[in-house]
C-alpha positions in Angstrom: -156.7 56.4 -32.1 -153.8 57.5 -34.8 -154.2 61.0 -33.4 -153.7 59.7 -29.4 -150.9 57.4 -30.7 -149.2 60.8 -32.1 -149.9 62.7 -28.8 -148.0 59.9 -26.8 -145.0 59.9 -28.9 -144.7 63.6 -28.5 -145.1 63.4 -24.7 -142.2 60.6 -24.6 -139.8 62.8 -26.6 -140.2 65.9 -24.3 -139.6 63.4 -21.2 -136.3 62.5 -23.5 -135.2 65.4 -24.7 -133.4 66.8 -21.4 -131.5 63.7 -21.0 -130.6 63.2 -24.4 -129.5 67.0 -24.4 -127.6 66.8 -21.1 -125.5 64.4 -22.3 -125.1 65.5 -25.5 -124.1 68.6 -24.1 -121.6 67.0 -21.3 -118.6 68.1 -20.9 -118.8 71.7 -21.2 -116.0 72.4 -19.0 -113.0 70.5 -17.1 -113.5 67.3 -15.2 -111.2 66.2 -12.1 -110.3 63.1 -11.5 -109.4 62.5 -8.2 -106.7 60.5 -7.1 -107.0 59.4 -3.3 -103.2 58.6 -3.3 -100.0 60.4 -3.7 -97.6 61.0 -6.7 -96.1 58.5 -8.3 -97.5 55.0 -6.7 -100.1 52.8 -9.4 -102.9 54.6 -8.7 -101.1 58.0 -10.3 -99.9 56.1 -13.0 -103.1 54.5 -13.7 -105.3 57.5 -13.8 -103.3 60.3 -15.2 -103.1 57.4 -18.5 -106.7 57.3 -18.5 -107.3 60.8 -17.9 -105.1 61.5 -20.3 -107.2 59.6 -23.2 -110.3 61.0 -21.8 -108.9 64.4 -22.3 -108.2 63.4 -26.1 -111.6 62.1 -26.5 -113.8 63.9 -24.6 -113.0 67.3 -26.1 -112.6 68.4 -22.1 -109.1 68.2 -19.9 -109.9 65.8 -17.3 -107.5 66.3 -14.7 -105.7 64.3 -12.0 -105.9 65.8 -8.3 -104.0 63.9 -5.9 -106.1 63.8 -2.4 -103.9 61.4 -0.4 -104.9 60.6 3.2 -105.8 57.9 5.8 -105.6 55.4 3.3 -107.3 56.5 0.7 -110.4 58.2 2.5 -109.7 61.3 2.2 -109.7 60.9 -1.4 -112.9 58.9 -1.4 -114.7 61.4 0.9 -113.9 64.2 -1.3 -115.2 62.4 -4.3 -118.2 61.1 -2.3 -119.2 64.7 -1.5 -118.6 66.1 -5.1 -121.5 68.0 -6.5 -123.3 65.0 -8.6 -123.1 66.8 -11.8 -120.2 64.5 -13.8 -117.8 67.2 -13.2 -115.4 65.6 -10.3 -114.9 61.2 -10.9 -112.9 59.2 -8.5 -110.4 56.8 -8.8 -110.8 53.6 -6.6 -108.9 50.7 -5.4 -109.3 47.7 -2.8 -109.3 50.8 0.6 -112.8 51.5 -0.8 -113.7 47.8 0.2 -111.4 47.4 2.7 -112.1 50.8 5.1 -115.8 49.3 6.2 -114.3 46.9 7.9 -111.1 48.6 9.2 -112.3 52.0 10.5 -114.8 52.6 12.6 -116.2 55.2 11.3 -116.1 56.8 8.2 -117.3 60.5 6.3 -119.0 58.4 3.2 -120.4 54.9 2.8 -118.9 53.0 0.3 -122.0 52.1 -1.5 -124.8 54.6 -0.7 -122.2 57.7 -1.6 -121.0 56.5 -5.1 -122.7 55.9 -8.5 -120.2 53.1 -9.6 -119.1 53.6 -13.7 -117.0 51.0 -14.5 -113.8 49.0 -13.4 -110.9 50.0 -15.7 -107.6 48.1 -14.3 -105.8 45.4 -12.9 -102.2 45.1 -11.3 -100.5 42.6 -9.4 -98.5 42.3 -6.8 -95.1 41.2 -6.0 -93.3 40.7 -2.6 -89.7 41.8 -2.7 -87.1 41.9 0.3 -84.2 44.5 0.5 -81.3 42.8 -1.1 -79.4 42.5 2.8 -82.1 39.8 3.6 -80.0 37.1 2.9 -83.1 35.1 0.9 -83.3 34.2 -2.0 -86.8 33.0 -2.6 -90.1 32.9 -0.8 -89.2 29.3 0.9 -85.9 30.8 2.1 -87.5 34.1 3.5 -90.5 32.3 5.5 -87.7 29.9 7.5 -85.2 33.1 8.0 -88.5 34.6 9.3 -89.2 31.9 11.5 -85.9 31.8 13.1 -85.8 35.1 14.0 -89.4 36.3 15.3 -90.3 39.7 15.5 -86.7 41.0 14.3 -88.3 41.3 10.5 -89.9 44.4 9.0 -92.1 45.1 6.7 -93.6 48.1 4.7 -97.0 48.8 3.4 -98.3 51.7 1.6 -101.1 52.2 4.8 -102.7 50.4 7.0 -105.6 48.0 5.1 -103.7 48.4 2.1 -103.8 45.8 -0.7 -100.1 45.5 0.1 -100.6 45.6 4.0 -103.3 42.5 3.7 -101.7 40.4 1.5 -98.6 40.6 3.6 -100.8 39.9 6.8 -101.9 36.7 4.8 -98.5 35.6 4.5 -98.2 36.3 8.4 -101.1 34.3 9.4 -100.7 31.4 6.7 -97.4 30.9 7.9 -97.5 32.1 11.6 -94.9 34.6 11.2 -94.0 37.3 13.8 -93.2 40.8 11.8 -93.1 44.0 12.3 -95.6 46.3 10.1 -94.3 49.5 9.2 -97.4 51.7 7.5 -96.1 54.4 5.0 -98.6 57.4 3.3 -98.6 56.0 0.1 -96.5 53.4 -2.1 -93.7 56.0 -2.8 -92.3 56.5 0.7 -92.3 52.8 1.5 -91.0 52.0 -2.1 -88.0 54.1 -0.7 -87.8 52.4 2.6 -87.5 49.0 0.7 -84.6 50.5 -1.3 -83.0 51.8 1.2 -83.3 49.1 3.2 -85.0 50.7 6.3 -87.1 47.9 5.9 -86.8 44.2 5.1 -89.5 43.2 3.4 -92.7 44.4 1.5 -95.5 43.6 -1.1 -95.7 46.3 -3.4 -97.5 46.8 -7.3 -95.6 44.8 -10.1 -95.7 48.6 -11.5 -93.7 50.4 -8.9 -91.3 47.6 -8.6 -90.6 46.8 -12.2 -87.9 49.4 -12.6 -86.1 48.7 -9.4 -86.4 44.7 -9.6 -84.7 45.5 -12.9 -82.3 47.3 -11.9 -81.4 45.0 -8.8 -82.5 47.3 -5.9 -84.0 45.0 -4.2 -84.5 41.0 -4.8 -88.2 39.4 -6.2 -89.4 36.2 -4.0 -93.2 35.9 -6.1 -96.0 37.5 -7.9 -99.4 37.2 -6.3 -100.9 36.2 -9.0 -102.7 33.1 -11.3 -99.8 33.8 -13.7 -96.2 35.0 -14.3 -95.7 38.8 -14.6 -95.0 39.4 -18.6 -92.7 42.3 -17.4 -91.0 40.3 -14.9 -91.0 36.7 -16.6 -88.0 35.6 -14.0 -90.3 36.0 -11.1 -92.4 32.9 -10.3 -96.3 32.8 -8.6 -97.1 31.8 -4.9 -98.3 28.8 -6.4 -95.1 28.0 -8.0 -93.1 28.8 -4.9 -95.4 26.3 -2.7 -98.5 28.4 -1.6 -101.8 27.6 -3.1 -104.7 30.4 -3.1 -102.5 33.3 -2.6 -103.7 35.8 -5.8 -104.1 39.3 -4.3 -104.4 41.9 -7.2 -105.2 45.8 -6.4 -108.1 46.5 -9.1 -109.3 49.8 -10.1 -112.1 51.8 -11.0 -114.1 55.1 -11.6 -116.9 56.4 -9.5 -118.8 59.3 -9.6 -120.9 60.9 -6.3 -124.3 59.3 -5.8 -126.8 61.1 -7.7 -125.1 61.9 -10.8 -127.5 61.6 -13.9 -127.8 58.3 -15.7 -126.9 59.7 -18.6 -123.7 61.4 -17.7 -122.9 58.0 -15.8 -123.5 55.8 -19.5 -121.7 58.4 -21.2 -118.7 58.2 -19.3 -118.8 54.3 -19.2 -119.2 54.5 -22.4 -116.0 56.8 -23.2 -114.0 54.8 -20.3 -114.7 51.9 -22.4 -113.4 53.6 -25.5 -110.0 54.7 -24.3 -109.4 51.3 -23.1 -109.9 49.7 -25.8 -107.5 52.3 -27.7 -104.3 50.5 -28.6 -102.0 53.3 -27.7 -103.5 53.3 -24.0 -103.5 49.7 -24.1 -99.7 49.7 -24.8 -99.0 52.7 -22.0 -101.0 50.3 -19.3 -99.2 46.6 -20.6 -95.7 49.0 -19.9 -96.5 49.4 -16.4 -97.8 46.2 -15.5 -101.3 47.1 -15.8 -104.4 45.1 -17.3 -107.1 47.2 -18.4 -110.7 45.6 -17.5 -114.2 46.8 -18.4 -117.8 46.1 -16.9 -121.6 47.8 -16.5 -122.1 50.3 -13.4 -124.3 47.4 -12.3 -121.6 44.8 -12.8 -119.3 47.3 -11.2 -121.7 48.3 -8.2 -122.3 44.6 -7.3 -118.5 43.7 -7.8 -118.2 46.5 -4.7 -120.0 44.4 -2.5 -118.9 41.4 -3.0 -115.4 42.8 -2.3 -116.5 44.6 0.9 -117.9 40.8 2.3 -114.5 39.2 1.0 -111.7 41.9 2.7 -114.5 41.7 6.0 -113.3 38.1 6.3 -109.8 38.7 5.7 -109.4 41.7 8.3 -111.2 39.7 10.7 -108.8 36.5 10.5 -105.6 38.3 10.2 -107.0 40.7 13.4 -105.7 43.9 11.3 -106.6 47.1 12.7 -106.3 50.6 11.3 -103.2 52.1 12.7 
């Protein structure tokens, strides 16, 4: 009995030992992180700060590679067709749960394709007007709007953006007539709001910080539960008269479908880590970014539960990709 008990222990540890060396050995070479949006918007400045740490901690340079396109798909269908090995991770936001519903058809499936890791970050947003809008709160800009139907612009960063829906919210909420303008990324239309090509826009508390500060263009509210700590002026929807308006654009970090368990743990595990690193903590809080942690299970069924919710909203705002 004693001698079958040792046989069975043995045969468990050889069924072990090439996980437990696969990700002991992981990485043993460069990892890309890919970034489905351009330079400089939230999505850049949320995963080279991660990468970053990762690189410091991993022993391995994980690098950012920007693969903007068609909001974000491109991106996602690079990282989606990755070789499963840990070697190429993706960096998501809201278009993963939002392009289901908005295109019809796509080169991935949002849920079959990936092996979810982890959420890692929050932002909020913020609707801003170009300081020529002559409005000085949200109140102020809905009656100008009003007045003066389909004579207002406003930018988005893509169409089925986080930006483009909430702003298609306000529409419908209030039954406004305005003109969408759809930009390749939050750079360009951050520009257009400066410039004042456009009117109006919701953009990341991130992106906007600097330039609210500065006075480029004028705050009306956060779309958020709470105040912006970098923008404490700023009030919420709530506080400027709309109730259930809270629209953040959440991250995380996939990896292809396939991918070993183990490799998927360890880089949880490591994402996890670097968060909860005060000196990446600090880097985040600068640019108006929460971090946020969670299982891959937690994570996977957080994924569809966001695909059902921006179904609904697509459907009752009658947004369509442009």
């Amino acid at each position: 009995m004693f001698s079958k008990l040792i046989h069975a222990l043995i045969a468990f540890a050889v069924v072990l030992a090439p996980a437990a060396a696969l990700a002991q050995a992981y990485p043993s070479k460069p990892i890309r992180m890919i970034l489905p949006f351009p330079p400089g918007g939230p999505t850049d400045i949320t995963g080279r700060a991660i990468a970053q740490k990762l690189s410091e901690q991993l022993g391995q340079s994980v690098v950012p590679e920007n693969r903007p396109g068609a909001g974000g798909n491109v991106g996602l269908e690079i990282g989606a067709k990755a070789p499963p090995d840990g070697y190429a991770i993706t960096l998501t936001a809201p278009p993963l749960a939002v392009s289901p519903s908005l295109y019809a058809k796509l080169n991935y499936d949002a849920v079959r394709d990936f092996a979810p890791i982890s959420l890692v970050a929050a932002i909020q947003n913020i609707m801003v007007v170009h300081n020529s809008v002559p409005a000085k709160n949200l109140k102020e800009f809905v009656a100008l709007a009003r007045r003066n139907p389909g004579k207002l612009n406003f930018s988005s960063s893509g169409a089925g953006s986080t930006n483009h829906l909430a702003t298609e919210l306000l529409k419908v909420r209030f039954k406004l007539n305005m003109v969408h303008v759809p930009f390749k990324g939050s750079s360009p239309a951050l520009v257009a709001l400066m410039s004042g090509e456009v009117d109006m826009g919701t953009m990341a508390v991130p992106g906007a910080i600097p330039i609210v500060r500065a006075g480029r263009v004028r705050p009306l509210a956060v779309l958020s539960a709470n105040r912006e700590p970098a923008l404490p002026d700023v009030p919420t929807m709530k506080e400027s008269g709309v109730d259930d308006f809270v629209v953040p654009i959440w991250y995380g970090i996939l990896a292809p479908a396939g991918t070993p368990r183990e490799i998927v743990n360890r880089l949880n595990s490591e994402i996890h880590k670097a968060l909860a690193s005060a000196d990446l903590k600090q880097r985040l809080a600068a640019s108006g970014v929460e971090p946020l942690i969670n299982t891959p299970e937690q994570f996977a069924d957080f994924i569809k539960s966001e695909i059902v919710r921006y179904a609904k909203v697509i459907k009752d705002a009658g947004i369509k990709a442009q």
